[in-house]
C-alpha positions as CSV (number, residue, x, y, z in Angstrom):
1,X,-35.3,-14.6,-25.2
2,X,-32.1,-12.8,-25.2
3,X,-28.9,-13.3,-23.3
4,X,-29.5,-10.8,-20.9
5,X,-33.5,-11.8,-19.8
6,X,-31.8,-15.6,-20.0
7,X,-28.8,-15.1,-17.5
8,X,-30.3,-12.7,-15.3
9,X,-34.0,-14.0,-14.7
10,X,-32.3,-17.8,-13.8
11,X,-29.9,-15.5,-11.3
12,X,-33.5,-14.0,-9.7
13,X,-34.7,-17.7,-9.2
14,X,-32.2,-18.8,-6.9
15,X,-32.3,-22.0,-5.7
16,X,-35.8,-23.3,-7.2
17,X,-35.8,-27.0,-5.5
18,X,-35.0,-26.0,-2.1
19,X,-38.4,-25.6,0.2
20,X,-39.1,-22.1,1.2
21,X,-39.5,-22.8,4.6
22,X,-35.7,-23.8,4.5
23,X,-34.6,-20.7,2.5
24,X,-36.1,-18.6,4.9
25,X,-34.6,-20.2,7.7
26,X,-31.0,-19.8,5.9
27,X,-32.0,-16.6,5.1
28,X,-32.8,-15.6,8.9
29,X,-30.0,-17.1,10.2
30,X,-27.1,-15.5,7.3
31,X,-24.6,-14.7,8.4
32,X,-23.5,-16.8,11.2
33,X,-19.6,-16.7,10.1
34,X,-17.5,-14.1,8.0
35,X,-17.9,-13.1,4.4
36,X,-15.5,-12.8,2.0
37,X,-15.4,-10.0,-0.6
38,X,-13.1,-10.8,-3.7
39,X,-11.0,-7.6,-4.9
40,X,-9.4,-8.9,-8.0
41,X,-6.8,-6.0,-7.8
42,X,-4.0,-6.2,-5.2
43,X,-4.1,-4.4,-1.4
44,X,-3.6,-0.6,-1.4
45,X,-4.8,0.0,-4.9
46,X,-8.0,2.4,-5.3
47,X,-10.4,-0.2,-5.5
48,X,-9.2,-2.2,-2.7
49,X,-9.4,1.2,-0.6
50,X,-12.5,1.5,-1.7
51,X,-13.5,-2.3,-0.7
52,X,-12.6,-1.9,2.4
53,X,-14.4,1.4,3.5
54,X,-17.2,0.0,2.3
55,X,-17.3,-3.5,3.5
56,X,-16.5,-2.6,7.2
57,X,-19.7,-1.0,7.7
58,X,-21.7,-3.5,5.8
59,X,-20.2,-5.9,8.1
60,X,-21.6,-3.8,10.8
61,X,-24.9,-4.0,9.6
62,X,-24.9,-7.7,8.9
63,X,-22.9,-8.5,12.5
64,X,-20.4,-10.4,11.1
65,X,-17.0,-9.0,9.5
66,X,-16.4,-8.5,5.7
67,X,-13.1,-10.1,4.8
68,X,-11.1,-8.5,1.9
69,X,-9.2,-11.3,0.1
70,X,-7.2,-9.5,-3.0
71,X,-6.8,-11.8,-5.8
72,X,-5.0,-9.9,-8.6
73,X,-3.8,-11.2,-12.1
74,X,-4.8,-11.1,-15.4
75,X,-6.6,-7.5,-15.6
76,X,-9.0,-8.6,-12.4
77,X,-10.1,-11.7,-14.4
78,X,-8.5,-14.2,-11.6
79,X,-10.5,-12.9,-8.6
80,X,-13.8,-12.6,-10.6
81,X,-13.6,-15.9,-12.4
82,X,-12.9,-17.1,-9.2
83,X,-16.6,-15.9,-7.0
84,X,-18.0,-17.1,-10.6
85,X,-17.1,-20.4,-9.6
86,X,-17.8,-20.2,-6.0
87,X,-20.8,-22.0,-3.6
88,X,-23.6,-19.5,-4.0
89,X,-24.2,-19.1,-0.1
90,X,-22.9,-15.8,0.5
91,X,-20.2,-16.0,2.0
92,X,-18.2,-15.4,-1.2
93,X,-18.9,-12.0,-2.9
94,X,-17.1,-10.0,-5.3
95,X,-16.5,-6.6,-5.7
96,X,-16.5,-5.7,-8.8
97,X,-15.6,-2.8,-11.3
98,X,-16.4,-2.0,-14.9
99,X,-13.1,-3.5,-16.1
100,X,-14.0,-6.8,-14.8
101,X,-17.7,-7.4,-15.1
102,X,-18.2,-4.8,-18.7
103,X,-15.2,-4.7,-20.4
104,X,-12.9,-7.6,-20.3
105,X,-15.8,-10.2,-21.3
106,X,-15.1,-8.1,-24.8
107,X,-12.1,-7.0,-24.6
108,X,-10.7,-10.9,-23.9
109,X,-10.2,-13.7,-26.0
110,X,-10.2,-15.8,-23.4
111,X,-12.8,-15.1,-20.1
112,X,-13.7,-17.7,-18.6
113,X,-16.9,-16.4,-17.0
114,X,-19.7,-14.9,-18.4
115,X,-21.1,-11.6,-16.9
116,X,-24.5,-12.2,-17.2
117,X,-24.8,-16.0,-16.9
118,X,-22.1,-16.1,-14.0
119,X,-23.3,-14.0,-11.8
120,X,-26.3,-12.6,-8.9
121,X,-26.2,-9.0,-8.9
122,X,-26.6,-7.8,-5.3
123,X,-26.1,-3.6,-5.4
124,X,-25.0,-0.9,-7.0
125,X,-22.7,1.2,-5.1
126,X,-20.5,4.1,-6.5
127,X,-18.3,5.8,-9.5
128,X,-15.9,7.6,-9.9
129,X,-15.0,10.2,-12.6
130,X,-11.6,10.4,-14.5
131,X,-9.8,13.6,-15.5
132,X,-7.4,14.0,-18.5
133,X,-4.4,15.7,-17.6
134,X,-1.2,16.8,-19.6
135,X,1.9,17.4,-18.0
136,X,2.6,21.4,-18.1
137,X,5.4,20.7,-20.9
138,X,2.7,19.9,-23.5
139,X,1.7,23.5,-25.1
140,X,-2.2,22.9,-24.4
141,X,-4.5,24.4,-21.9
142,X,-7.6,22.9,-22.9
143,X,-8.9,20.1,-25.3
144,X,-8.7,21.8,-28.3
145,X,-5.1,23.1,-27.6
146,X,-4.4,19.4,-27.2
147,X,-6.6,18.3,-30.6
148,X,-4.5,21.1,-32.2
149,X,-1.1,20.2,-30.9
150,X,-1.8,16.5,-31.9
151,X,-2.5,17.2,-34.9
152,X,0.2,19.2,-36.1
153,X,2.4,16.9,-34.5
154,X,1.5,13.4,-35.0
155,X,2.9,10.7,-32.5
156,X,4.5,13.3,-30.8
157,X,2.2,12.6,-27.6
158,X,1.5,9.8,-25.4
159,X,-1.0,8.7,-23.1
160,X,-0.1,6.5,-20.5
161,X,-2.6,4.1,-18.4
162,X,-2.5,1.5,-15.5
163,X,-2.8,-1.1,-18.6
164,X,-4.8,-2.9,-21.3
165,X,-8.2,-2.5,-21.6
166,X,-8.6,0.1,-18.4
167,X,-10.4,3.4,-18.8
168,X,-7.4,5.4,-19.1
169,X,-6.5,3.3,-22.6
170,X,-10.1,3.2,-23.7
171,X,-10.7,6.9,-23.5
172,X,-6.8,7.2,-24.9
173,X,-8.0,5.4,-27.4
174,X,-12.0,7.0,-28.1
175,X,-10.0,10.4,-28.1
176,X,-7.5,9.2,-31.0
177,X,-10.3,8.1,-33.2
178,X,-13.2,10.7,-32.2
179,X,-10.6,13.3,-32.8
180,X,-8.2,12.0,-35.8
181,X,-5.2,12.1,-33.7
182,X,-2.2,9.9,-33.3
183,X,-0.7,9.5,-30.5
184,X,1.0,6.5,-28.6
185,X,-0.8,4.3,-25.8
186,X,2.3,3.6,-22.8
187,X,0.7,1.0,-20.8
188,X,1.8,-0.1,-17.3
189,X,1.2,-2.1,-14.3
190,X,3.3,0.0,-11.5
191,X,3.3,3.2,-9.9
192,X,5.9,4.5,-12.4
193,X,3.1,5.9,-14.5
194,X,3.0,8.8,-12.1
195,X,6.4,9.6,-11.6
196,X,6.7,9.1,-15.7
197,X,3.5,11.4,-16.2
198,X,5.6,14.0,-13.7
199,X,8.4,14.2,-15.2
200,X,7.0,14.6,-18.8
201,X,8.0,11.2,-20.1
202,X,4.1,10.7,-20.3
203,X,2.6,13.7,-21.8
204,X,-1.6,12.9,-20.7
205,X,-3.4,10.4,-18.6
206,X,-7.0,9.7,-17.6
207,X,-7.1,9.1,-14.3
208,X,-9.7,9.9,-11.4
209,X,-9.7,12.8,-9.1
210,X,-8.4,11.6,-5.8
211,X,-5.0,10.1,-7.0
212,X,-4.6,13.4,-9.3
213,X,-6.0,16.0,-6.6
214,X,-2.6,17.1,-4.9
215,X,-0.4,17.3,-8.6
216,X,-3.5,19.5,-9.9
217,X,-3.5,21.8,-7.1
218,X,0.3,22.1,-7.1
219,X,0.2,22.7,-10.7
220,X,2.4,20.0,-11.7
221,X,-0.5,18.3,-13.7
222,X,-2.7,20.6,-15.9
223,X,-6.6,19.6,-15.8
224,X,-8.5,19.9,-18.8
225,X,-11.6,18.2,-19.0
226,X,-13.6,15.1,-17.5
227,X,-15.0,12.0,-18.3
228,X,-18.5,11.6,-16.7
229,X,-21.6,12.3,-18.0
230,X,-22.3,15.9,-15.6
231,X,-19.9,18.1,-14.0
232,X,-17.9,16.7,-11.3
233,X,-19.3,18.2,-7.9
234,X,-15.4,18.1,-7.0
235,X,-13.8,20.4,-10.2
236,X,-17.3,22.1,-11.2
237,X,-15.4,24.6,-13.6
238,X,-13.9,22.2,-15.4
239,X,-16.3,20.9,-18.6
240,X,-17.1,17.3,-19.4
241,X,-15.9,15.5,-22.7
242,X,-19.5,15.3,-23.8
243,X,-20.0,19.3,-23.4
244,X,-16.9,19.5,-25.7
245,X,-18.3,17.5,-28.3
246,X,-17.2,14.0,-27.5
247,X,-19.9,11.9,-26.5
248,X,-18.5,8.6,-26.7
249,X,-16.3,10.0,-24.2
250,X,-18.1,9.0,-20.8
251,X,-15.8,7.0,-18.9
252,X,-16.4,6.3,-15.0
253,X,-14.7,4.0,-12.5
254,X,-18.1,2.3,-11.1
255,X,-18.6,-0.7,-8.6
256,X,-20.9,-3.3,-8.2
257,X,-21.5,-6.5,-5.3
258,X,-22.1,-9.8,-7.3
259,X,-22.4,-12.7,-5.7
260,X,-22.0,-16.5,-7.1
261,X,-24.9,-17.7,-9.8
262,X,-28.1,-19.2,-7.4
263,X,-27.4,-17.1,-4.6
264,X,-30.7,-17.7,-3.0
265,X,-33.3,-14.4,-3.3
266,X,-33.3,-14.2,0.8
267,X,-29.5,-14.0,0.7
268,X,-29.6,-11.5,-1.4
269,X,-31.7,-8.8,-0.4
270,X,-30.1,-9.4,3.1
271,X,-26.5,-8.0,1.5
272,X,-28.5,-5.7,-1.1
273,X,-30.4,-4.4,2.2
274,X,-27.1,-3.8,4.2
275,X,-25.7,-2.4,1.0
276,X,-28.1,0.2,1.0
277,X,-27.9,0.9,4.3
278,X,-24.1,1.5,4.5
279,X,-24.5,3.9,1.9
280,X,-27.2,5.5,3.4
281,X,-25.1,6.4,6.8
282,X,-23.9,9.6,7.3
283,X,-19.7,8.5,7.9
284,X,-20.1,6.6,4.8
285,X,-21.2,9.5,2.6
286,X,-18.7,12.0,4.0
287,X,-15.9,9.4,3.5
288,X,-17.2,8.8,-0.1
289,X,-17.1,12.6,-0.5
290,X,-14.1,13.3,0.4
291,X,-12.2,10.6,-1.6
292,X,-14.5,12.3,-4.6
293,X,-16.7,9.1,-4.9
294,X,-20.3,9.7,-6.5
295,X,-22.9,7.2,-4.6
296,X,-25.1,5.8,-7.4
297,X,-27.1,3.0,-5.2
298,X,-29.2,0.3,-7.2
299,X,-30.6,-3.1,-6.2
300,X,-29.8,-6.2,-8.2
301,X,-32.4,-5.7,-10.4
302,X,-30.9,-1.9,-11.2
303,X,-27.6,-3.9,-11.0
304,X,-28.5,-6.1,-13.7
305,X,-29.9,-3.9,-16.1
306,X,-26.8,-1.3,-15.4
307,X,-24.4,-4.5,-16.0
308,X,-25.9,-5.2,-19.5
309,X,-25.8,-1.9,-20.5
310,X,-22.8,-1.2,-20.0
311,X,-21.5,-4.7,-21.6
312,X,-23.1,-3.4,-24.8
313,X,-22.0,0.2,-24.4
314,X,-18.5,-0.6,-24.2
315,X,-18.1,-3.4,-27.7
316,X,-17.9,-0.4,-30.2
317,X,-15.5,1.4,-28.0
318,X,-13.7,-1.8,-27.7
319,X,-14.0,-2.5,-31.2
320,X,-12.4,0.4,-32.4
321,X,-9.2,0.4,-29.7
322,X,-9.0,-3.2,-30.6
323,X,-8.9,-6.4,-28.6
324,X,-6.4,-7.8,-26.2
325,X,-5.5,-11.3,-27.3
326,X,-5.6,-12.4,-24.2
């Protein structure tokens, strides 16, 4: 049986000893005190934003508040090891992003939780697209002006990114190779990637739409292509990296609810079912479509096929940007 049937199917069983007359009743009476959702990236940051829009209404639903508790460090690996290790009751969920849960289990030396063994998936929930931009100085105005540029100027460019293993350095990085460029990888941990991008310090950057919207409508940021696998609804004449002959280039911010390994089945489908619900209401959708979020909904079971997936998708792209020691 592989990994994958073996960590997820024991996640669907729950808690196999306890009656199910007493799982029901637990399951009934949940929640009778606040949750806690885990952001493993600090307050104000895009997924945290995100989080919180989110979690508010579901907390509606379920008649109990949602609690944000940010616990950064470490590329998100902090907050998620720590709802790996929590009592699988509910009230400690995480949620989590394809940095955490896909690509640091390969792109570390040194996880200490295991995606698919760890874990209950509860519900998908949304993506978001990314957008390379170059900063108006570089003499490109679409991919192959940049492919062209690169290449008769080797090193000259940069890409910068919010750090290690992010999607802005692994599509940095899937560019380089798909296209036989070199160019230099600027990673950082602050705001100053903006104001370096601006200024023309950083030539290009993936990034997703919302924090780039008002620096592409000035014209202080160029747009040239994005990174999911359609058009973006949001810049529809823009093409995709796939439609320009780069299909390892499919790069998406996405988010997921996981709770604790053993979260009991009941439990589950009672934050899946609110989950769904939140999603489904009409505030929801035009806040998510204004802050250019695409809703993708799944249940855990679409969860944990879509987590294992992705785990496998990203190892070659991993492989060839090379792993963080960790």
């Amino acid at each position: 049986m592989s990994m994958t049937r073996r960590g997820f199917g024991r996640l669907a069983t729950g808690l196999p000893f306890t009656p199910l007359g007493a799982r029901l009743a637990t399951a009934q009476a949940f929640p009778i005190r606040p949750i806690t959702c885990v952001v493993a990236y600090g307050p104000g940051t895009g997924t945290d934003l995100l989080a919180r829009q989110i979690t508010e209404r579901m907390g509606d639903d379920l008649g109990q508040r949602i609690v944000v508790d940010n616990k950064p460090g470490a590329s998100g690996m902090i907050g998620t090891e720590f709802v790996a290790r929590a009592r699988p009751d509910g009230y400690t969920i995480l949620f989590g992003n394809n940095q955490t849960i896909a690509v640091n289990v390969s792109f570390y030396r040194d996880v200490r939780y295991d995606s698919l063994r760890d874990f209950t998936p509860i519900a998908r929930l949304v993506s978001q697209d990314a957008v390379l931009v170059v900063n108006p100085r570089v003499p490109a105005r679409s991919v192959a002006d940049l492919v062209n540029y690169a290449r008769a100027n080797p090193d000259r460019l940069n890409f910068g990114s919010p750090g290690a293993a992010s999607s802005a350095h692994l599509a940095g990085e899937t560019l380089k190779a798909m296209a036989n460029i070199a160019m230099t990888h600027v990673p950082y941990n602050n705001n100053q990637l903006f104001a370096d991008l601006l200024s023309g310090t950083i030539s290009l950057s993936f990034y997703p739409y919302l924090t780039l919207k008002p620096h592409i409508e000035s014209g202080t940021l160029i747009p040239l292509a994005t990174t999911g696998s359609t058009r973006s609804p949001w810049l529809p004449q823009l093409p995709t990296m796939v439609e320009l002959g780069y299909p390892d280039i499919v790069f998406t911010s996405w988010f997921g609810l996981y709770g604790p390994v053993g979260l009991p089945p009941e439990i589950t489908n009672r934050l899946t079912e609110a989950a769904r619900r939140t999603l489904g209401d009409s505030d929801v959708r035009r806040a998510m479509s204004d802050s250019a979020t695409r809703i993708e909904y799944g249940g855990p079971q679409e969860l944990a096929s879509f987590t294992a997936s992705e785990i496998e998708r990203y190892k070659p792209i991993i492989a060839r940007a090379g792993r963080g020691a960790g």
